[in-house]
PDB file of N, CA, C and O in Angstrom:
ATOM      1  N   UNK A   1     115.768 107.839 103.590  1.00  0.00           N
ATOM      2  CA  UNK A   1     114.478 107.920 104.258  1.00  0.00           C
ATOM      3  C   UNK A   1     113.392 107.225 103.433  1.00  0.00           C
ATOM      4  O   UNK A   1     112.673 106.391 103.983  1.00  0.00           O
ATOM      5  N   UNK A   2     113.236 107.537 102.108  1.00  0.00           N
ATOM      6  CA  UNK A   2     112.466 106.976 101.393  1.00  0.00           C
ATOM      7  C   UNK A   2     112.887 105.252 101.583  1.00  0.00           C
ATOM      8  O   UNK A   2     111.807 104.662 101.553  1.00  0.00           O
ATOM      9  N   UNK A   3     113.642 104.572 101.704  1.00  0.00           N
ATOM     10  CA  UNK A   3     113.687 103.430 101.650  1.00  0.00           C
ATOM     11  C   UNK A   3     113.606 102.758 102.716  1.00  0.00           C
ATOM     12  O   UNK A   3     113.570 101.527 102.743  1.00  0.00           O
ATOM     13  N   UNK A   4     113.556 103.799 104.100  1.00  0.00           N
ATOM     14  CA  UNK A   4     112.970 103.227 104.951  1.00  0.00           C
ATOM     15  C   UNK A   4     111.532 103.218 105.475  1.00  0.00           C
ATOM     16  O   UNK A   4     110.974 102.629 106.400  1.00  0.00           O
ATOM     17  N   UNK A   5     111.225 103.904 104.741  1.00  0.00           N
ATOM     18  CA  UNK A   5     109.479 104.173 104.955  1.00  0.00           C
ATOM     19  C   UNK A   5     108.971 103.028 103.637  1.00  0.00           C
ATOM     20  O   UNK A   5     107.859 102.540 103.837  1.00  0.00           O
ATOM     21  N   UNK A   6     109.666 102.585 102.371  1.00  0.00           N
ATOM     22  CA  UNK A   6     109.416 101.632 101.220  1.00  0.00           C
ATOM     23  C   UNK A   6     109.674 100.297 102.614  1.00  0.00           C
ATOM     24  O   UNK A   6     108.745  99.549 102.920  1.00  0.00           O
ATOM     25  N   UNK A   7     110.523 100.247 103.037  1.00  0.00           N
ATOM     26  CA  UNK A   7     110.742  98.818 103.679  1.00  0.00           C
ATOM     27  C   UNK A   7     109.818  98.757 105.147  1.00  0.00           C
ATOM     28  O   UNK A   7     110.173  97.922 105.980  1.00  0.00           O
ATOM     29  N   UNK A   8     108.972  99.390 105.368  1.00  0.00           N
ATOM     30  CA  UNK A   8     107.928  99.229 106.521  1.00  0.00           C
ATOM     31  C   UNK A   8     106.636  98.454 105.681  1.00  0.00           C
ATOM     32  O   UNK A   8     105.864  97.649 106.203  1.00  0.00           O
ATOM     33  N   UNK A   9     106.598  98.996 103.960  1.00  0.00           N
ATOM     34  CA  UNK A   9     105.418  98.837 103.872  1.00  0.00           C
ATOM     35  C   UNK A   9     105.900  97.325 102.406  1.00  0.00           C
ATOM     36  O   UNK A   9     105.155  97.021 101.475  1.00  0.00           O
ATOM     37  N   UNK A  10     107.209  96.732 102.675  1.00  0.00           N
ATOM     38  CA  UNK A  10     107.706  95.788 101.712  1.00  0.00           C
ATOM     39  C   UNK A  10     106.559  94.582 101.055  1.00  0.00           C
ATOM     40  O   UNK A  10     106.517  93.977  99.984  1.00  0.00           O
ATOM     41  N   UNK A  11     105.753  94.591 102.189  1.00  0.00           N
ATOM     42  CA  UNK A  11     104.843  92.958 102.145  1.00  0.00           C
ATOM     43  C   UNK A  11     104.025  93.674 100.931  1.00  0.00           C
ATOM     44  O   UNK A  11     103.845  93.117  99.848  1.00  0.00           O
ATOM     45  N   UNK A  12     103.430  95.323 101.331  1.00  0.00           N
ATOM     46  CA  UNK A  12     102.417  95.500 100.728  1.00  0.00           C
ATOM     47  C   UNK A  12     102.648  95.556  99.064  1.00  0.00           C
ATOM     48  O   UNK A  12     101.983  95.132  98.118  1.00  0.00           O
ATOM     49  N   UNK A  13     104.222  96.466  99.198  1.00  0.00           N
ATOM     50  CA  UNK A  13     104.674  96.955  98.160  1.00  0.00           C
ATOM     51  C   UNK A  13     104.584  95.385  97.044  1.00  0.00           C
ATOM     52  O   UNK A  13     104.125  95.326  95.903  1.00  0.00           O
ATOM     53  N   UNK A  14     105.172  94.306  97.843  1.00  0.00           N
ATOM     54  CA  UNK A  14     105.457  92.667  97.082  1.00  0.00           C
ATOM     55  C   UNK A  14     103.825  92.158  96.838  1.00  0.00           C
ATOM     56  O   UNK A  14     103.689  91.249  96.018  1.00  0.00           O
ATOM     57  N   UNK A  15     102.924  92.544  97.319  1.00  0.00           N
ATOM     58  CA  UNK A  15     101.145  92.024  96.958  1.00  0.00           C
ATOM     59  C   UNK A  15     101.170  92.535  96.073  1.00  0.00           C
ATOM     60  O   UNK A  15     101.315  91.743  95.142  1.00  0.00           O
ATOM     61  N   UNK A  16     101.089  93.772  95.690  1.00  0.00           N
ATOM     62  CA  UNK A  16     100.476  94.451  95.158  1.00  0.00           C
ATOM     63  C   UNK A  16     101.164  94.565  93.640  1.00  0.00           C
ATOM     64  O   UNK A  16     100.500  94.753  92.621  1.00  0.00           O
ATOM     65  N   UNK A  17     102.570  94.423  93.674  1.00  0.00           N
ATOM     66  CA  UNK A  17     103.056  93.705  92.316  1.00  0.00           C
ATOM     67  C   UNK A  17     103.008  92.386  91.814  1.00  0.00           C
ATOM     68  O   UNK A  17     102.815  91.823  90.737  1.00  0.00           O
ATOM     69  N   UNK A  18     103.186  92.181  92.661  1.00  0.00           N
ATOM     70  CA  UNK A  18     102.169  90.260  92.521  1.00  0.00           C
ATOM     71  C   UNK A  18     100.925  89.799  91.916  1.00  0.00           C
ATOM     72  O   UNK A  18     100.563  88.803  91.289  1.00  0.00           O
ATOM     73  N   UNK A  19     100.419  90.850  92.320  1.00  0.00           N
ATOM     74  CA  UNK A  19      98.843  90.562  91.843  1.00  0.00           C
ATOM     75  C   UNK A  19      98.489  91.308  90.872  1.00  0.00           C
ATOM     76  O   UNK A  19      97.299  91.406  90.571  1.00  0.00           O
ATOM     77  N   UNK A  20      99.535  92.019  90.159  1.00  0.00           N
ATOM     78  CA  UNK A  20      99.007  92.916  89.141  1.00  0.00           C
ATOM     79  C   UNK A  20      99.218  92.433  88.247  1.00  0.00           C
ATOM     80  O   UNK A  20     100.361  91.999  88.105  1.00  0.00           O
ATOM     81  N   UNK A  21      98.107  92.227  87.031  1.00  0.00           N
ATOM     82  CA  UNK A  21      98.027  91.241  85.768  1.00  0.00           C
ATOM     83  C   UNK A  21      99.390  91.770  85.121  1.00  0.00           C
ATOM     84  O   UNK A  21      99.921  90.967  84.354  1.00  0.00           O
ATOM     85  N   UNK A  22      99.841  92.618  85.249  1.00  0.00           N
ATOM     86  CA  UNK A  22     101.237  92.859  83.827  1.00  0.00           C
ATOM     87  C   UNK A  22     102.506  94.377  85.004  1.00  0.00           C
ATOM     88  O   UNK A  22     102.615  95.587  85.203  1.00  0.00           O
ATOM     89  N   UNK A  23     103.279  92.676  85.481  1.00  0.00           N
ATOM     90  CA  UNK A  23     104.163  93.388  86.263  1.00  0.00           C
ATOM     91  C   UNK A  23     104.718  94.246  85.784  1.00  0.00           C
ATOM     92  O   UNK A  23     104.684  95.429  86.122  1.00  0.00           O
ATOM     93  N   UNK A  24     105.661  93.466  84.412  1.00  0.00           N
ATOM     94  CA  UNK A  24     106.528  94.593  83.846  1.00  0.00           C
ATOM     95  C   UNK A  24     106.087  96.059  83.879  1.00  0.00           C
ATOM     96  O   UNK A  24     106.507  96.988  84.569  1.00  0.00           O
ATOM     97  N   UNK A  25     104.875  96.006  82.699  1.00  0.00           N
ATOM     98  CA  UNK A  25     104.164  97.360  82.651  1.00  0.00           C
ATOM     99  C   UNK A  25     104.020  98.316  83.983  1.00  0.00           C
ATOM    100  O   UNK A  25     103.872  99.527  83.825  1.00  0.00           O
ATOM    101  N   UNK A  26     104.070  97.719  85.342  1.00  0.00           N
ATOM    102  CA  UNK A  26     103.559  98.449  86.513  1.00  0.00           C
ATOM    103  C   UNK A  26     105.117  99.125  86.842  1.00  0.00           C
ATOM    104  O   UNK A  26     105.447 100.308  86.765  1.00  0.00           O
ATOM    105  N   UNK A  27     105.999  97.856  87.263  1.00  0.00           N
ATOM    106  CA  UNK A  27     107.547  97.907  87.486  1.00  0.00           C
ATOM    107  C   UNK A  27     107.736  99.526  86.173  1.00  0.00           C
ATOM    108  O   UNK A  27     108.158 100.479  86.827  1.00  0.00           O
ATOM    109  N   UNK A  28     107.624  99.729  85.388  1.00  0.00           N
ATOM    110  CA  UNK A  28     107.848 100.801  84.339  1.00  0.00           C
ATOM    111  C   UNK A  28     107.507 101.920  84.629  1.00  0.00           C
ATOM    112  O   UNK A  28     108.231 102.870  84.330  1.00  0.00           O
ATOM    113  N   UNK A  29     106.441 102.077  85.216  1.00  0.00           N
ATOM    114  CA  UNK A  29     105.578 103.407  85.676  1.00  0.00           C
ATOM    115  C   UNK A  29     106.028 103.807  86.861  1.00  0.00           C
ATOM    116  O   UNK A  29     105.440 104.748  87.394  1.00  0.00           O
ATOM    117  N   UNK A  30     107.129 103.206  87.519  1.00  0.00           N
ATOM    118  CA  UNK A  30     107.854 103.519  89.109  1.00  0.00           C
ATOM    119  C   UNK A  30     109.552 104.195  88.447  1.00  0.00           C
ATOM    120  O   UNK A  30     110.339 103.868  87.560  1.00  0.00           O
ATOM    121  N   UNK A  31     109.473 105.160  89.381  1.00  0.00           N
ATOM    122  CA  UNK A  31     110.910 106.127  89.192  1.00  0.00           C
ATOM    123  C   UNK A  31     112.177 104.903  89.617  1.00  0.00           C
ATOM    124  O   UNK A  31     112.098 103.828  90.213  1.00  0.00           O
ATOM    125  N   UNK A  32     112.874 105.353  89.242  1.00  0.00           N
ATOM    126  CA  UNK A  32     114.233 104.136  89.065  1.00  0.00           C
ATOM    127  C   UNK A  32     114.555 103.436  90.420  1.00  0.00           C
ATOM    128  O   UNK A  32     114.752 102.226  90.535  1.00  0.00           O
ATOM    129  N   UNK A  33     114.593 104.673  91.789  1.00  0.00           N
ATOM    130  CA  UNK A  33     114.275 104.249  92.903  1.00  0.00           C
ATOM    131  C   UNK A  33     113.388 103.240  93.439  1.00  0.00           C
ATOM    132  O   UNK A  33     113.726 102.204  94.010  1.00  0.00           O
ATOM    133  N   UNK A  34     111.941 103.749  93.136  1.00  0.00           N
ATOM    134  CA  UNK A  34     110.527 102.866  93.709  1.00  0.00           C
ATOM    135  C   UNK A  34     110.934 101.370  92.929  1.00  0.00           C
ATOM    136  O   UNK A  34     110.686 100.243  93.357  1.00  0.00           O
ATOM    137  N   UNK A  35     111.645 101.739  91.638  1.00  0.00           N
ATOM    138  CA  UNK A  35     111.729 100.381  90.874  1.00  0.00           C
ATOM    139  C   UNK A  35     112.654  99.382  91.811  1.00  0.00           C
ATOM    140  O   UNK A  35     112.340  98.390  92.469  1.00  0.00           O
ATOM    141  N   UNK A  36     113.851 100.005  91.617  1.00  0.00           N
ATOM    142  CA  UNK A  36     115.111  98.995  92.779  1.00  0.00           C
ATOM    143  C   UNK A  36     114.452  98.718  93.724  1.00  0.00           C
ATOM    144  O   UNK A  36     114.527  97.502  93.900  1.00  0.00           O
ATOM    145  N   UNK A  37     113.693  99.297  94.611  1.00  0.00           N
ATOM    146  CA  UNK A  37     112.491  98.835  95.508  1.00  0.00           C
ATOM    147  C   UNK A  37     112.356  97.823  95.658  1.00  0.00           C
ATOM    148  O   UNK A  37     112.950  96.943  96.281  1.00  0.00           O
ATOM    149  N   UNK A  38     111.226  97.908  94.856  1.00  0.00           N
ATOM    150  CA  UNK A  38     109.691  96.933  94.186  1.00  0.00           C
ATOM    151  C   UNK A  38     110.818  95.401  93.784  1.00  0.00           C
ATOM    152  O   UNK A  38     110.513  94.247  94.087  1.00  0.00           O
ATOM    153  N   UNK A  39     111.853  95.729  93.200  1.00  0.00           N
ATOM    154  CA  UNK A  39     112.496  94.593  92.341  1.00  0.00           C
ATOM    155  C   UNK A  39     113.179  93.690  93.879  1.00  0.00           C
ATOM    156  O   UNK A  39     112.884  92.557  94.262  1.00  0.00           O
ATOM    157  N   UNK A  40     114.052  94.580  94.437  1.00  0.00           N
ATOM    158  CA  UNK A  40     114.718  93.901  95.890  1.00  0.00           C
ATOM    159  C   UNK A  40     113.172  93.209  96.854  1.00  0.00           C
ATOM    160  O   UNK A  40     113.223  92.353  97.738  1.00  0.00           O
ATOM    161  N   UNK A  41     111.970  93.876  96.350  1.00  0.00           N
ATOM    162  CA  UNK A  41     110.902  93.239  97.286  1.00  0.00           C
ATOM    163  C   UNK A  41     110.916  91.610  96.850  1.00  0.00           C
ATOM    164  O   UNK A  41     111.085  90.528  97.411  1.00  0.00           O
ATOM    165  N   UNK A  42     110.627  92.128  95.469  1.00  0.00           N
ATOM    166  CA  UNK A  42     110.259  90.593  95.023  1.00  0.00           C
ATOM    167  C   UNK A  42     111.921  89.349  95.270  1.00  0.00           C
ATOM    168  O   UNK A  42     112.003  88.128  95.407  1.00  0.00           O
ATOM    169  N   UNK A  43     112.430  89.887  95.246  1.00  0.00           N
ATOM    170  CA  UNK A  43     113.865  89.212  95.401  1.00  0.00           C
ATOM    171  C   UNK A  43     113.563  88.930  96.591  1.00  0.00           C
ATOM    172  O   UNK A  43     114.063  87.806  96.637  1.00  0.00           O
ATOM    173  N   UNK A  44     113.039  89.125  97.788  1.00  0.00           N
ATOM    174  CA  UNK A  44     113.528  89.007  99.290  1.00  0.00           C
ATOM    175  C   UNK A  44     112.566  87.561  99.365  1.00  0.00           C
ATOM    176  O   UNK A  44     112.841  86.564 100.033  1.00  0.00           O
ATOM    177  N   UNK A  45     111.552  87.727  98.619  1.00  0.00           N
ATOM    178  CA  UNK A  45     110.531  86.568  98.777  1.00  0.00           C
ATOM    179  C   UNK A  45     111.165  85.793  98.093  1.00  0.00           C
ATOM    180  O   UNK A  45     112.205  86.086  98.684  1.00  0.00           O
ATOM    181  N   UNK A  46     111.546  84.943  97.262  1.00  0.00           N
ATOM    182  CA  UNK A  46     112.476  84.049  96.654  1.00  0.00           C
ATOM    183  C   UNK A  46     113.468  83.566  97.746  1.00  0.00           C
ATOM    184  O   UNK A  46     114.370  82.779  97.457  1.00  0.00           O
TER     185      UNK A  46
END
């Protein structure tokens, strides 16, 4: 469920790590889940 409610909001989830001056550091502060996330977001854009 959680990853289908993460993949409604993918574009936002991929801005918003995008634009943050120090990905790594942000990517770190997300539970291992939100991380695989956030990481498959940025992968989908590539």
């Amino acid at each position: 469920m959680t990853v289908a409610i993460m993949s409604d909001n993918i574009d936002a989830v991929r801005r918003i790590i995008q634009e943050s001056e120090n990905q790594e550091r942000l990517l770190d502060t997300l539970s291992p889940v939100q991380r695989t996330v956030a990481e498959e977001a940025l992968r989908v854009e590539e």
